[in-house]
C-alpha positions in Angstrom: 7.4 -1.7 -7.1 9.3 1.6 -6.1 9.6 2.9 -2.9 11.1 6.6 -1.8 11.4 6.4 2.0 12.2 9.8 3.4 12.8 10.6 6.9 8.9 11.3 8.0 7.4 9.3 5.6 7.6 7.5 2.2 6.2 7.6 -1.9 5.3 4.0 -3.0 4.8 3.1 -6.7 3.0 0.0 -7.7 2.9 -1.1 -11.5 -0.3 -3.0 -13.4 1.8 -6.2 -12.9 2.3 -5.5 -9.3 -1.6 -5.2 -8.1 -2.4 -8.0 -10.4 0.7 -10.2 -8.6 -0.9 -9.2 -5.3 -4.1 -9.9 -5.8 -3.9 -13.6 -7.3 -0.9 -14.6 -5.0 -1.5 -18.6 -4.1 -3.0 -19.1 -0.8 -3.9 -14.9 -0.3 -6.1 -14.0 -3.5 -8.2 -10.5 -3.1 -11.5 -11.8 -4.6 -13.1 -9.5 -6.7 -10.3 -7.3 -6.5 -10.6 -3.4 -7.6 -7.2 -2.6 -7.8 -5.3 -5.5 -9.5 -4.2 -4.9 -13.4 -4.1 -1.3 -12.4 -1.5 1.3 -11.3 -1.2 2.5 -8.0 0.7 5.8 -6.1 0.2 6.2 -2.7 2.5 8.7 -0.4 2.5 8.1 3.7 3.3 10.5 6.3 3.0 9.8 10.1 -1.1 10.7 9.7 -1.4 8.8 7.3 -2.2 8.4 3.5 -1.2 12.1 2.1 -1.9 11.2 -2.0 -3.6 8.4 -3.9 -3.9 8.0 -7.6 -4.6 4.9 -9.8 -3.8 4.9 -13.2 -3.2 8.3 -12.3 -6.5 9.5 -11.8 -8.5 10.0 -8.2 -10.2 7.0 -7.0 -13.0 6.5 -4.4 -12.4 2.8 -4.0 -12.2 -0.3 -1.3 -10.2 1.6 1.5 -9.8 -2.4 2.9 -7.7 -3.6 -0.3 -5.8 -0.2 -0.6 -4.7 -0.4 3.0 -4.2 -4.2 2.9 -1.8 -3.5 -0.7 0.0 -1.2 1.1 0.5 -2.8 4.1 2.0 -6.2 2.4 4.4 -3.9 0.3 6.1 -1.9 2.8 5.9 -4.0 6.0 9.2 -5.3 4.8 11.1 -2.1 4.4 10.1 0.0 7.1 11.1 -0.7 10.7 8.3 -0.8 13.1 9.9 3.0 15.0 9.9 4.7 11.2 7.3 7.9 12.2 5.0 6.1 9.3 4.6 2.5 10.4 1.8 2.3 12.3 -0.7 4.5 9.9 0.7 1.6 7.0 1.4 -1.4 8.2 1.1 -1.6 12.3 -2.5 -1.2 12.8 -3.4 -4.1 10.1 -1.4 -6.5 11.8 -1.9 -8.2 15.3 0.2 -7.3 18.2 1.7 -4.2 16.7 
């Protein structure tokens, strides 16, 4: 995993090993999982997802898993007043 955070918003890179690691994690797997074994870019600003790719191509996937990826891989390095948070990780979790 690689993370850019800049000051309105951030660039996150996730390798094949990383979505497979996610999505087979004991006690949390993502059943029938679209995104693990694959590579995933996603870039955030404060409205939200800016640019997806995986593998480097466009995809028209499970919005739920994408959202659920990104929101376990960042929650830890962003504070909850970074201008992103909430469009990432706040509105997935409860009391946010």
């Amino acid at each position: 995993m690689r993370i850019e955070i800049g000051p309105q918003g951030f660039d996150l890179w996730l390798s094949a090993r990383d979505t497979e690691a996610w999505a087979s994690r004991p006690g949390e797997v993502w059943p029938c999982s679209e995104l693990a074994g694959r590579r995933v870019y996603v870039c955030f600003d404060s409205n939200g997802l800016c640019n997806l790719a995986v593998d480097g191509k466009d995809w028209d996937g499970d919005s739920n898993e994408l959202s659920a990826l990104v929101s376990d891989r960042v929650e830890s390095k962003l504070n909850k007043e970074y201008p992103c948070y909430f469009v990432a990780v706040g509105q997935f979790r409860e009391g946010s």
